[in-house]
C-alpha positions as CSV (number, residue, x, y, z in Angstrom):
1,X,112.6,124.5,94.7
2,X,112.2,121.0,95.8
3,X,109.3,118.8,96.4
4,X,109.8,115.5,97.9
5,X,109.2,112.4,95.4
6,X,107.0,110.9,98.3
7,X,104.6,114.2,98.2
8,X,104.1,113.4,94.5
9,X,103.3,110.0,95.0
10,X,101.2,110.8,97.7
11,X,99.4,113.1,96.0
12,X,99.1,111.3,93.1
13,X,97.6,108.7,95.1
14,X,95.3,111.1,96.5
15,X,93.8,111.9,92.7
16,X,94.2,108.8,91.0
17,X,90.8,105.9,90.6
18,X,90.7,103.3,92.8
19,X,92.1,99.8,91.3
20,X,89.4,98.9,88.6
21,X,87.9,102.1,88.7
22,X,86.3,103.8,85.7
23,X,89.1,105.9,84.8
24,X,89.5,109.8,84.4
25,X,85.9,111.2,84.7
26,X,84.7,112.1,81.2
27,X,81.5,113.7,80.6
28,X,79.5,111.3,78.4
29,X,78.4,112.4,74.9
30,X,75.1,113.9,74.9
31,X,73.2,111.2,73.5
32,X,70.4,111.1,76.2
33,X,68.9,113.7,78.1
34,X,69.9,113.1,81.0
35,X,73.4,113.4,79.9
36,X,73.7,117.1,79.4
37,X,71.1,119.4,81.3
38,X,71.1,123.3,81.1
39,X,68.7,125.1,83.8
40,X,67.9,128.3,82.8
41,X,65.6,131.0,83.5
42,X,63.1,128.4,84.1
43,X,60.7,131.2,85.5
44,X,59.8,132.4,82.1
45,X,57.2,130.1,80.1
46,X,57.5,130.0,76.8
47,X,55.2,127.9,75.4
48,X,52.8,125.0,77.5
49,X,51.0,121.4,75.9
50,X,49.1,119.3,77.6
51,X,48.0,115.5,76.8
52,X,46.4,112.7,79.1
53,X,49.7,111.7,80.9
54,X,52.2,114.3,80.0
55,X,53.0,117.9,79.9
56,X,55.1,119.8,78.1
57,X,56.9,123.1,79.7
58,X,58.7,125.4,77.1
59,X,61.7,127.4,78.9
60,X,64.2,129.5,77.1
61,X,67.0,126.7,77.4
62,X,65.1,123.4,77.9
63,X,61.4,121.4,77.4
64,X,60.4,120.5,81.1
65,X,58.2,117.8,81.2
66,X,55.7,116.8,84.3
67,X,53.5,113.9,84.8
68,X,50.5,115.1,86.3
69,X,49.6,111.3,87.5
70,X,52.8,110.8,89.4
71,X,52.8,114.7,89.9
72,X,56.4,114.8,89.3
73,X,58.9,116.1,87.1
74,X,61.0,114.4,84.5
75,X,64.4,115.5,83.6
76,X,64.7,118.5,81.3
77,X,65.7,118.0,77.7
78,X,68.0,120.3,76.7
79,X,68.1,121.2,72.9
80,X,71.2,120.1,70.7
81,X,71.2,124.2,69.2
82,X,72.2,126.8,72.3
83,X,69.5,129.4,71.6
84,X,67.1,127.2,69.7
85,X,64.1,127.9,71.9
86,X,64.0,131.3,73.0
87,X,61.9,132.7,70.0
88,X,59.0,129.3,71.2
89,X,55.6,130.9,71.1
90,X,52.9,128.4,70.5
91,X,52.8,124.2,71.4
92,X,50.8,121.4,70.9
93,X,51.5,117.2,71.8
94,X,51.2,115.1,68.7
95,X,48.9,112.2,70.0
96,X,49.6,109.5,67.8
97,X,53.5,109.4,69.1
98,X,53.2,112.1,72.0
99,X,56.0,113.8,70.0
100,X,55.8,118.1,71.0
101,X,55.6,120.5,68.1
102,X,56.6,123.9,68.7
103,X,56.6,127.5,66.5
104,X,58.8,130.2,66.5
105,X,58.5,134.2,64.8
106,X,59.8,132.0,61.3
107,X,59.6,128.7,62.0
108,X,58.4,125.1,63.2
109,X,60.7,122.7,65.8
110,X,59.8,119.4,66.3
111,X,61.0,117.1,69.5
112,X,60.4,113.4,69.9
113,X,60.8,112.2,73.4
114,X,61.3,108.6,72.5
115,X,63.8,108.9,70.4
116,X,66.0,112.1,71.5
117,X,65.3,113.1,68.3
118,X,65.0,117.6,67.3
119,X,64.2,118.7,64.1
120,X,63.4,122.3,62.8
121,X,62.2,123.9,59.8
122,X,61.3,127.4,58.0
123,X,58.1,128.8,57.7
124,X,56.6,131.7,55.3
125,X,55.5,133.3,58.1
126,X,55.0,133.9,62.3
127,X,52.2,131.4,63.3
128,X,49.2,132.6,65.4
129,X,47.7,128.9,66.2
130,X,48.8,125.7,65.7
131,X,46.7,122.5,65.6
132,X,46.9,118.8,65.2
133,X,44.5,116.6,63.1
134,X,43.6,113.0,65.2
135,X,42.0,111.9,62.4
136,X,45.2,112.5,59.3
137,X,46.7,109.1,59.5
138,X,50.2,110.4,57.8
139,X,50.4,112.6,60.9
140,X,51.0,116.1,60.7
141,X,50.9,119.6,62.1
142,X,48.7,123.0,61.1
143,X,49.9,126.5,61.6
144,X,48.3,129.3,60.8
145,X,49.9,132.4,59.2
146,X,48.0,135.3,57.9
147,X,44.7,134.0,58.2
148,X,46.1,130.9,55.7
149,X,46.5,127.2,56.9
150,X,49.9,125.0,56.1
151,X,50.9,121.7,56.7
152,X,53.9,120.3,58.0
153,X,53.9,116.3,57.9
154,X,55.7,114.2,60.5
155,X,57.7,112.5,58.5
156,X,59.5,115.4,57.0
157,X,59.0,117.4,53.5
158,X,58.3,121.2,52.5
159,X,55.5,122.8,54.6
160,X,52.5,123.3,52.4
161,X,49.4,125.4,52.0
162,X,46.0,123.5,52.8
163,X,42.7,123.1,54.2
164,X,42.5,121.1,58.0
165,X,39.5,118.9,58.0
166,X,36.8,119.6,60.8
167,X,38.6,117.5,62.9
168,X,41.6,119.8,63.5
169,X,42.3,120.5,67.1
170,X,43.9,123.9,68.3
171,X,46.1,124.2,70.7
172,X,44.0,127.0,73.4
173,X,45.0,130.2,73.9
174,X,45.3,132.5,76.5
175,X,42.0,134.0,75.6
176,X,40.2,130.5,75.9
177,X,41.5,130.2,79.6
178,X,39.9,133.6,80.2
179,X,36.7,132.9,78.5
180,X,36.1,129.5,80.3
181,X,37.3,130.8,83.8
182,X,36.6,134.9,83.6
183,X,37.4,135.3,87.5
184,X,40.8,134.7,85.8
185,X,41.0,138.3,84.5
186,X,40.3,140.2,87.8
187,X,42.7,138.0,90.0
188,X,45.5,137.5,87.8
189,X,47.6,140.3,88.7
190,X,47.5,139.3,92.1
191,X,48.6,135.7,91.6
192,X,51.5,136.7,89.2
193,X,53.1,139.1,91.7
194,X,56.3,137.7,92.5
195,X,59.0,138.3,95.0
196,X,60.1,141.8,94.8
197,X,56.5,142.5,94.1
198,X,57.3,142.0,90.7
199,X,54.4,142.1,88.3
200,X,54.3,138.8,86.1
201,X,52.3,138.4,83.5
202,X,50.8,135.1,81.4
203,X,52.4,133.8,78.6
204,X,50.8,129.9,77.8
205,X,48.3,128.4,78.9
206,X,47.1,124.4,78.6
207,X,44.3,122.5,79.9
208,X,45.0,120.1,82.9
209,X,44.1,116.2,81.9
210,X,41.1,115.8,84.7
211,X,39.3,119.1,83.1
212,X,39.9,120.7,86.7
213,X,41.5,123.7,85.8
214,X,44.3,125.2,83.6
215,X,48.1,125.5,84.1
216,X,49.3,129.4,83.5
217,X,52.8,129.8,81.9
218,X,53.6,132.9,83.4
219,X,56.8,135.5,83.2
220,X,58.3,135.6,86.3
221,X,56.7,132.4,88.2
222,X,57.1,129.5,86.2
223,X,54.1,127.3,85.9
224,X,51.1,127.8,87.9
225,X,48.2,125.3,88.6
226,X,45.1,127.1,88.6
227,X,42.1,125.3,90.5
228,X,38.7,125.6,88.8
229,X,37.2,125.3,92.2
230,X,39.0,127.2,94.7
231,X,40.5,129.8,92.0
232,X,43.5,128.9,93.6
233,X,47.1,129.0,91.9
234,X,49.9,126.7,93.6
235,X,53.3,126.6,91.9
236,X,54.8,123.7,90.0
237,X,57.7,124.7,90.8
238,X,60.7,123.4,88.8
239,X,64.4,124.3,88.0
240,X,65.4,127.7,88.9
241,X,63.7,131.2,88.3
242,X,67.2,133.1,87.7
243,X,70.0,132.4,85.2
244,X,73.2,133.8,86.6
245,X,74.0,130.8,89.1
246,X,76.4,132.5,91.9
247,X,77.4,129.4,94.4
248,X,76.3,125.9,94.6
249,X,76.3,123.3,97.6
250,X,76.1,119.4,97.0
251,X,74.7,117.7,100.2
252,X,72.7,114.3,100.3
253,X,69.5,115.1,99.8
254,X,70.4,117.1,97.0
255,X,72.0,120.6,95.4
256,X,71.6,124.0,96.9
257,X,71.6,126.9,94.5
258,X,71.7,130.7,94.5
259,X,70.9,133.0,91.3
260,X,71.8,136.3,91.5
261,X,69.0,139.2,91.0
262,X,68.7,140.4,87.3
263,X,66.5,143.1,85.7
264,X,62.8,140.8,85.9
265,X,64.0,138.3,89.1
266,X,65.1,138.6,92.3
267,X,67.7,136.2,94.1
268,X,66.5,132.8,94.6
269,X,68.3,130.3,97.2
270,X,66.3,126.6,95.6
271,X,67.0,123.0,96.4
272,X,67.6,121.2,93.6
273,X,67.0,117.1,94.1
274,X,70.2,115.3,92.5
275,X,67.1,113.3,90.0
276,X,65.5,117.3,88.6
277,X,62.3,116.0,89.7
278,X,61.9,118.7,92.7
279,X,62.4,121.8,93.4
280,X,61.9,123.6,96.8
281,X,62.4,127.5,96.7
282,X,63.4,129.9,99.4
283,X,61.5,132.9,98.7
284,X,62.9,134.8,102.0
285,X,60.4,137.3,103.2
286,X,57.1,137.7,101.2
287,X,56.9,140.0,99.1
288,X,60.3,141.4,99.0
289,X,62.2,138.2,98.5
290,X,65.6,137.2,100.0
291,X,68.1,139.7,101.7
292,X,70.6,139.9,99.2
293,X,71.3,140.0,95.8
294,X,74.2,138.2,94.8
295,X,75.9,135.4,97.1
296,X,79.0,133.6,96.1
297,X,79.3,131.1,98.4
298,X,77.4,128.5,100.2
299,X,78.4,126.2,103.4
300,X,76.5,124.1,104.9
301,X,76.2,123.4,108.7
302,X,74.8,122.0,111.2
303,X,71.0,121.8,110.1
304,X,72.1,125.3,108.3
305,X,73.3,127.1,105.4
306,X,75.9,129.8,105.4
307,X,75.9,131.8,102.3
308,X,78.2,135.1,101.5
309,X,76.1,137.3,100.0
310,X,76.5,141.1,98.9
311,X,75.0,142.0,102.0
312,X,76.6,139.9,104.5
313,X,76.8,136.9,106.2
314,X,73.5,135.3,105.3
315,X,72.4,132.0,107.9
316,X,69.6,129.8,106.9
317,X,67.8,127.5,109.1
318,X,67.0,124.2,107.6
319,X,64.8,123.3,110.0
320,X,62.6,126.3,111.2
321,X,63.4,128.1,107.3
322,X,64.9,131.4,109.0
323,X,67.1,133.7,107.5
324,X,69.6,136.0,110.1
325,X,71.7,138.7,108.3
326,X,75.1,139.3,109.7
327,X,76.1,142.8,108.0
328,X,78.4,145.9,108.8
329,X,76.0,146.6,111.9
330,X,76.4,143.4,113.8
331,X,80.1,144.0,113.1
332,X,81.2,143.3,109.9
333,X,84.2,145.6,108.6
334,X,82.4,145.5,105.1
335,X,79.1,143.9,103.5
336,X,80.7,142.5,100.3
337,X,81.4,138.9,101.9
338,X,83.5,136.7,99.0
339,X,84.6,133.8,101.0
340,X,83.2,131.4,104.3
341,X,85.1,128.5,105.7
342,X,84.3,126.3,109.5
343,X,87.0,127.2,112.1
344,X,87.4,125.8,115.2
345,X,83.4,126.1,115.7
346,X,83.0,128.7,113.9
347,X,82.7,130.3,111.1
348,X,85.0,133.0,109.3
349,X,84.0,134.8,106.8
350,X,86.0,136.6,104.5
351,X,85.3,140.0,102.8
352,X,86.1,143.1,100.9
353,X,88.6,144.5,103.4
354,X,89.4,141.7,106.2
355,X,87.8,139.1,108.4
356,X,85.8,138.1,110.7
357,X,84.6,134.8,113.3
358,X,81.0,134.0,114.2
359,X,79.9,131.9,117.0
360,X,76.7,130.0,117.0
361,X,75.2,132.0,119.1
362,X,76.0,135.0,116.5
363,X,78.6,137.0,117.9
364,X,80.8,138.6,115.2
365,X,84.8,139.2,116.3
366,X,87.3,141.1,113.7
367,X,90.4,139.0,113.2
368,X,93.4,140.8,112.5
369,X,92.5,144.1,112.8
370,X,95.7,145.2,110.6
371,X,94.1,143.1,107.6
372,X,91.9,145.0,105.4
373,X,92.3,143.5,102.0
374,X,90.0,141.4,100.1
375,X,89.6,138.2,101.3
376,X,89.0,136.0,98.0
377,X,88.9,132.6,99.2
378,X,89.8,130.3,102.5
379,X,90.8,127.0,104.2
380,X,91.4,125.4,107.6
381,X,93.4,122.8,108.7
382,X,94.3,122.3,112.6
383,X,94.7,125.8,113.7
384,X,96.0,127.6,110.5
385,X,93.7,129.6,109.0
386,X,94.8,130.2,105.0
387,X,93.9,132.8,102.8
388,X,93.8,133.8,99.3
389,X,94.2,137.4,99.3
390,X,95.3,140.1,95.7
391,X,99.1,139.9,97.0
392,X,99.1,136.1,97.1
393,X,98.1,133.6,100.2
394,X,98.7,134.3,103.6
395,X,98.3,132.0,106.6
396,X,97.0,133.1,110.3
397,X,97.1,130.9,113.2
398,X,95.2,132.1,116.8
399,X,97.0,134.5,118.7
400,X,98.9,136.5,116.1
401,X,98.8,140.0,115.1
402,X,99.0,139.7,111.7
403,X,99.4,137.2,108.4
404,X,102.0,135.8,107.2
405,X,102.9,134.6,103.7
406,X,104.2,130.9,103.6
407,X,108.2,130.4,103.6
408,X,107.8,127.7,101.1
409,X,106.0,129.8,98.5
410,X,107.9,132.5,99.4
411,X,110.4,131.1,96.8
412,X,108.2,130.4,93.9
413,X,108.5,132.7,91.7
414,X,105.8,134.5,90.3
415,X,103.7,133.8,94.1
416,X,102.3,136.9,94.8
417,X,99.4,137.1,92.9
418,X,95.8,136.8,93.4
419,X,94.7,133.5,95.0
420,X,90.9,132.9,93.8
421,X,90.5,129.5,95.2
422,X,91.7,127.2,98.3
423,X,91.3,123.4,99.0
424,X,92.7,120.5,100.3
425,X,93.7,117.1,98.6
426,X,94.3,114.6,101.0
427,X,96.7,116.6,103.2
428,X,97.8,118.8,100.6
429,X,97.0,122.3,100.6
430,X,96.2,123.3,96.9
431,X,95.9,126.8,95.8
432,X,94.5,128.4,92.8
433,X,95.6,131.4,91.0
434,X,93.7,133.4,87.9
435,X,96.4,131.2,85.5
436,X,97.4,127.8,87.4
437,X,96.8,125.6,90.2
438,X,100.0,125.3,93.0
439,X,100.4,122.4,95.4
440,X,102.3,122.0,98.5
441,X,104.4,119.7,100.3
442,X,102.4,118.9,103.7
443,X,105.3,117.2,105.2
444,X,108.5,120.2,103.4
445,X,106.4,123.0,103.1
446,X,107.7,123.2,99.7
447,X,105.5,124.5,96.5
448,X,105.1,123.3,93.3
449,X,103.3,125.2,90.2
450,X,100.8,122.7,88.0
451,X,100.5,123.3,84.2
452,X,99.1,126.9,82.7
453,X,95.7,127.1,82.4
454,X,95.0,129.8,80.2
455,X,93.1,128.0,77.7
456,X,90.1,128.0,80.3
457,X,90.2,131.6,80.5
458,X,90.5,133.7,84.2
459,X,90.0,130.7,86.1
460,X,87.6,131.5,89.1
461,X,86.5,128.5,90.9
462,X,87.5,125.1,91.6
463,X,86.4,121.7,93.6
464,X,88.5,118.7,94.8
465,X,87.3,115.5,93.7
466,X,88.7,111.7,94.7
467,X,90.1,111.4,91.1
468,X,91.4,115.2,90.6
469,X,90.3,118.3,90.4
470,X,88.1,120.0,88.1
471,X,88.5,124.0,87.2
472,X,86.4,126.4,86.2
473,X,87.2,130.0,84.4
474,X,85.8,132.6,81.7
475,X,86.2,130.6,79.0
476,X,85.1,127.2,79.8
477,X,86.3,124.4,82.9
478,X,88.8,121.2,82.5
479,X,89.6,118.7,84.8
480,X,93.6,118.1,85.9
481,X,95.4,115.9,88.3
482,X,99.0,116.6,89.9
483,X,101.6,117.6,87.2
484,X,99.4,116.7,84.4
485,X,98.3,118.8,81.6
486,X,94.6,120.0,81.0
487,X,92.8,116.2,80.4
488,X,89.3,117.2,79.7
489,X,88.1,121.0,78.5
490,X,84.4,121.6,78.2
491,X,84.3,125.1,76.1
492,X,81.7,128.4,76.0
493,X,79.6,128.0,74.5
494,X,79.7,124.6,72.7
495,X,79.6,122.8,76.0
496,X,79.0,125.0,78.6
497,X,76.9,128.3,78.0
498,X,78.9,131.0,79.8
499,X,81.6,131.9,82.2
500,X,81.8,129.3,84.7
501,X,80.8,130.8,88.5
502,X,80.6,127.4,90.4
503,X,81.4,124.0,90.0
504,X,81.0,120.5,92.2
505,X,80.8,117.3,91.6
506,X,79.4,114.0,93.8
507,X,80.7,111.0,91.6
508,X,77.9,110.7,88.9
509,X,77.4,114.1,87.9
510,X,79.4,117.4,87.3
511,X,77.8,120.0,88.5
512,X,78.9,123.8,86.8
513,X,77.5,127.2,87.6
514,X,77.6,129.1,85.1
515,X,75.9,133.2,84.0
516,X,73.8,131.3,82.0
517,X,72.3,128.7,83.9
518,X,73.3,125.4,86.2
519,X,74.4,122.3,84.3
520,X,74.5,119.3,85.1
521,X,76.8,116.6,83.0
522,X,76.9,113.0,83.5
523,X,80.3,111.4,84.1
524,X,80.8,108.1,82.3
525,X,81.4,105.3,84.2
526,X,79.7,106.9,87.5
C-alpha cells in the first residue's frame, strides 16, 4: 500500500503545535490541586467541617471545599493515595492554620490546604469524636477511642494518651443536629429520598457559619443545606452523584456528563463548569430519575443534547429542560443506541442491529434496511456516512441499498475488524480499532496503520485534538500523532483510576471518563 508523501505532511501538519507553541501536551505533575482532579461518587458524604469562611466536604475520592461567603465551590483536592479516604468517618478544621483533620476505622489523616501538603498516621483504635483545643498553642488534635483521649500534635510525633483541657471543642455529631433542630428526625426521610425514590440516609453533619442551620452529609444526595427557619433542604450540589462516567461533551460554558446507574444511584446527566465551581444536575422526571440507565454518547445541537442511551435516542432541551425518548416504538430497530453523529440535518443514530435518521421534528427513518449489525461508532463528511461496525468500516452514501467497505482499506491487511471509534483530522478520516489507530489518504483513498497500542489495553475511545490525538483503552490512555509511537501513557491506576470510557480535551485540560470517576488533568503549557 501507498500513501502519498503529501498526505503525511499534511497530516502531520494537521497534528503538530503551532510555531512557538508549547509543544506535545503533557499532563503537568501533580503538584497543585488543580492539576490532577478525580470526581467520584461525590453523592456520598463521608465526613463534613465547618469554620467561619470555609467548609470542608469529605467524598470517597476527594476533600470538596465551599465558601459559604462567595457561596461557591473551590476545586477538589484530590489525595496523593487512590483509596486514602474511603474509610473517613469523623472531621474537624484546625483554626489556627485552617488545616482539616480527618479519622478513619485505624487511623488519623491530616490535609493542609496551603501548602498541598497530606499526611497520615496509625491509631490504637477507631475514633468516636474528635476535637480541637483553641487554646494548646503547639496545636494539636484529640480523638477519642474507647472512652480514652489521645493526642496527635501538628507538627508530627507518636499519638499519645492525655487529658484535653476544658477548652477542647468537638466536632458535632449527627445526634447534636437532631437535638438542636428535632423536626429533623420526622422529615428526614422525606428530604433524603432521591431519584429513583431511593432512600438516603445522613452520614455528617456541620454547623453553618451564620448559626442558621446545619449542612447534612447525606448517602445518596450529596450535601444538603438545611434552613433553621423554613426547615427547608436545598442541595449544594457539587461534582457528580455516580462513579461510572459513560460519555462526556465539552461545550463553552462547560462539560456535560453522564454516570451510568449503579446499585445506590441512578443515572445522572450534570453540567460540569470548566472551573469545578458549579454543578447543575438533570434529575429527569421526579422521582424516578432520567430515562435510561447507561448512555454512551453525547452530541450537542442546536440549543440540545443528543445522548445514546440504553433506551434509545435520548433529546434534551437546553432551553425548556425536556427530555423526548426515541425507542423501538417510534421506530427504532433496537433500544441499545452505541453511536450518534449530525447528517445532513439530522441525526443518525447507530445501534445494536442497524441505523436510523431523525428529523427535528422527530421522525425516525431505517437506513439500510439490509444492515443489522452493531453500529459501534460514526462520521460524516459531505454525503458519506462512515461506520465502524465488528467486520470493519463501511461507508453509505444516500440512495444506496447497502454499505460498502472502502477499496483503499480493502488492501490493508488485517482491516476487518472491529472499528470502536471514528473522527476526522483535518480532512483525514481516522479510524480506530481495539489495537491501533488507521489513517487515510483524503486525496488516494489509500490506508495507513499507526503504531500498536496494546500497552493501553482494549482501546475504546478516542478524541482529535489540534496537536494529536489522545486514546483511551482498559488499561490506561496515551496521546500519539501520525506515525509516531505512544508519546505520553497515563496508567490504571497510578494515574488514572479505571478503564477509560471517555475522553476530550479543550486546550487546557484533559478530560478522561473513566468507571471510576471523571478526571480532569491539566496540560502544561495550556
Amino acid at each position: 500500500m501507498r500513501v502519498t508523501a503529501a498526505f503525511l505532511v499534511a497530516l502531520l501538519a494537521a497534528c503538530a503545535p503551532a510555531a512557538g507553541g508549547p509543544g506535545l501536551p503533557t499532563p503537568a505533575t501533580p503538584f497543585r490541586a488543580e492539576d490532577r482532579v478525580v470526581i467520584g461518587d461525590f453523592a456520598r458524604v463521608m465526613a463534613i467541617a465547618s469554620s467561619y469562611d470555609r467548609v470542608f466536604v469529605t467524598f470517597s475520592t476527594a476533600v470538596g471545599v465551599w465558601h459559604p461567603l462567595q457561596q461557591r465551590w473551590d476545586v477538589p483536592r484530590t489525595p496523593p493515595r487512590p483509596g486514602m479516604l474511603r474509610d473517613v468517618r469523623l472531621a474537624v478544621i484546625d483554626p489556627a492554620d485552617q488545616s482539616l483533620w480527618l479519622t478513619t476505622s485505624t487511623g488519623w489523616i491530616h490535609y493542609a490546604p496551603f501548602s498541598e501538603r497530606w499526611e497520615e498516621g496509625l491509631l490504637p483504635g477507631a475514633p468516636s469524636l474528635i476535637g480541637i483545643d483553641p487554646m494548646d498553642g503547639l496545636g494539636s488534635v484529640w480523638f477519642q477511642i474507647g472512652g480514652r483521649w489521645y493526642r496527635q500534635s501538628r507538627i508530627g510525633g507518636a499519638t499519645t494518651p492525655g487529658t484535653p483541657s476544658s477548652s477542647l471543642r468537638i466536632a458535632p455529631t449527627i445526634d447534636d443536629a437532631l437535638r438542636d433542630m428535632p423536626q429533623l428526625r420526622t422529615i428526614a426521610p422525606r428530604l433524603l429520598t432521591g431519584p429513583g425514590m431511593e432512600q438516603g440516609r445522613l452520614t455528617a453533619v456541620a454547623p453553618l457559619p451564620d448559626n442558621s442551620g446545619w449542612l447534612l452529609g447525606t448517602t445518596n444526595l450529596g450535601v444538603l443545606r438545611f434552613d433553621r427557619m423554613g426547615a427547608t433542604a436545598v442541595p449544594l450540589a457539587h461534582g457528580l452523584r455516580g462513579t461510572a462516567v459513560g460519555a462526556i461533551a465539552l461545550l463553552p460554558d462547560g462539560i456535560w456528563v453522564a454516570t451510568d446507574a449503579e446499585r445506590r444511584t441512578t443515572a445522572e446527566l450534570a453540567l460540569l463548569s470548566l472551573d469545578l465551581a458549579t454543578t447543575t444536575i438533570v434529575d429527569g422526571r421526579p422521582p424516578f430519575g432520567l430515562p435510561f440507565a447507561a448512555a454512551r454518547g453525547i452530541l450537542p445541537g442546536d440549543r440540545q443534547l443528543w445522548l445514546a442511551t440504553d433506551q434509545g435516542v435520548i433529546r434534551y432541551g437546553l432551553d425548556d429542560q425536556r427530555l423526548t425518548r426515541f425507542g423501538e416504538g417510534e421506530g427504532l430497530p433496537d433500544q441499545r443506541v452505541l453511536s450518534l453523529a449530525p447528517f445532513q440535518r439530522r441525526i443518525v443514530a447507530g445501534t445494536m442491529r442497524g441505523l436510523v435518521e431523525i428529523t427535528a421534528d422527530g421522525e425516525v427513518t431505517r437506513l439500510v434496511e439490509r444492515f443489522i449489525e452493531p453500529a459501534y461508532a460514526l462520521a460524516t463528511r459531505g454525503d458519506t456516512l462512515w461506520v465502524g461496525t465488528p467486520r470493519g468500516l463501511l461507508a453509505w452514501l444516500p440512495g444506496e441499498d447497502g454499505l460498502a467497505e472502502p477499496e483503499g482499506l480493502r488492501r490493508l491487511a488485517g482491516s476487518r475488524v472491529p472499528i470502536r471509534g471514528l473522527g476526522y483530522v483535518a480532512d483525514t478520516l481516522v479510524a480506530m480499532t481495539e489495537e491501533q489507530i488507521l489513517w487515510r489518504d483524503p486525496a488516494t483513498g489509500a490506508w495507513a496503520p499507526g503504531p500498536w497500542l496494546g500497552a493501553l489495553g482494549r482501546l475504546t475511545v478516542f478524541t482529535v485534538t489540534s496537536d494529536g490525538i489522545w486514546v483511551g483503552g482498559n488499561g490506561g490512555a496515551g496521546f500519539v500523532t501520525p506515525n509516531s509511537p505512544l508519546l505520553r501513557q497515563l496508567r490504571v491506576p497510578s494515574d488514572i483510576p479505571g478503564p477509560v470510557t471517555a475522553i476530550a480535551s479543550e486546550g487546557s485540560y484533559l478530560w478522561i471518563g473513566t468507571v471510576e470517576g471523571l478526571v480532569r488533568l491539566r496540560l502544561q503549557g495550556r
